[in-house]
N, C-alpha and C positions, 0 to 999 in steps of 0.2 A: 047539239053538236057533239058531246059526249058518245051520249048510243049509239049513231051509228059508226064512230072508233072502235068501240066497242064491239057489237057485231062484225065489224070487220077486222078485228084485230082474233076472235073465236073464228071466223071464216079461215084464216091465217093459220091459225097453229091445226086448224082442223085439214087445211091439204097440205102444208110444207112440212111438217115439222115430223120428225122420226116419230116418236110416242105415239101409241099407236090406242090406247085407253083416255083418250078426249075427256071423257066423261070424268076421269080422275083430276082433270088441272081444276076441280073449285076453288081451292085454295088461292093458285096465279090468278086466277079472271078476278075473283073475291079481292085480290090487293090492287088489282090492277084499277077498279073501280077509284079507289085513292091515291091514286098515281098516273090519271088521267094526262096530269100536264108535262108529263115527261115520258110518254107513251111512244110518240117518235124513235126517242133514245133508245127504248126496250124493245120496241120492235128490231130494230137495227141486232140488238145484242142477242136477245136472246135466245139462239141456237148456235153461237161463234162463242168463243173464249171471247172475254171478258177484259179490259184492263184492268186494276185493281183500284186505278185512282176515278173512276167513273164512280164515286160513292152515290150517288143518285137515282143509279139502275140498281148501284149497291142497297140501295137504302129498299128498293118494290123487291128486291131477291128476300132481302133478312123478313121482310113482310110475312112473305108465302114460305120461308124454312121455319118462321117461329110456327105459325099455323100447321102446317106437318112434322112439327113437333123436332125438327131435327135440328134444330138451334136455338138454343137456349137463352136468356137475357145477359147469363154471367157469360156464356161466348164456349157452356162445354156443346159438342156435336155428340147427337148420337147416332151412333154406326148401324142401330138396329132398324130406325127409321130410314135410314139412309139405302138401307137392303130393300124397308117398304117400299121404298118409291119406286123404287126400279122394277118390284115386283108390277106396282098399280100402273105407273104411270108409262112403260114400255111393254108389258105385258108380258113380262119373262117367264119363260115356262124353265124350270131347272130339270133337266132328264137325269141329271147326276151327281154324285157328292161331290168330284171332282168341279162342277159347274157351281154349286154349293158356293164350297170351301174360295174359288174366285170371286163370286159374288161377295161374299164375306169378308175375305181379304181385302178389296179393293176398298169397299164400306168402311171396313176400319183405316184403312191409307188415308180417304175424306176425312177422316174423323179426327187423326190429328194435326190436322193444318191448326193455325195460329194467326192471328193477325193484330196490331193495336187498334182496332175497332171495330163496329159489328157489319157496316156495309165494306168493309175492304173484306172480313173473314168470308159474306155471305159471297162475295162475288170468287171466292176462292174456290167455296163449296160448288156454288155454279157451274164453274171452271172442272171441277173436280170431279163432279156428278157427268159431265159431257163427255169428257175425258175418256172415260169407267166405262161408260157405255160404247163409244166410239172403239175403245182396245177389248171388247169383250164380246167376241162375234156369236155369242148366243143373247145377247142384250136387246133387246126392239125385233 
């Protein structure tokens, strides 16, 4: 009963979803595998903001940021990986330093969110990471 959620949950982000480099979410599919039984919930969430007290869908986000390396166990974010993803995972092509230095900026804005715990932070970064891309029309 798993795999085919599964495959239909890769069917999913492969026709709705902005991101446009599929082949980069291993990480998300990779967590989601362990996060089967709350699969409903994350499909719901994840391409919408986020609440912060859903720790659950919190807990499959911190999954896939620690594996892309952009959240760490003591809760620091980094801004550089955070630039990676948007590179891999929307397929952003930068034509300029101006385009750059936004990219970057924005990266580092995620970077210093804060939260008392790791699924309230990651669903921040979520939150953050959607954000970033949705105000930055050379993003996807």
């Amino acid at each position: 009963m798993k795999w085919p959620l599964c495959i239909a949950l890769i069917f999913v982000l492969t026709v709705h979803s902005k991101p446009i480099n599929h082949g980069a979410l291993g990480p998300e599919i990779e967590c989601l595998k362990q996060y089967m039984d709350i699969i409903d919930d994350i499909m719901k969430e994840v391409h919408s903001i986020t609440p912060p007290e859903n720790e659950a869908v919190g807990e499959y986000v911190v999954c896939y940021l620690k594996k892309r390396q952009i959240l760490e166990d003591n809760g620091e974010i980094n801004a550089d990986n955070i630039y990676k993803y948007w590179s891999e995972v929307y397929y952003t092509t930068i034509s300029s330093d101006s385009e750059e230095k936004q990219l970057r900026d924005a990266a580092a804005e995620c970077a210093k969110l804060t939260a008392p715990n790791l699924p309230i932070l990651g669903l921040k970064i979520k939150n953050c990471l959607l954000e970033g891309a949705r105000k930055l029309p050379f993003v996807g």
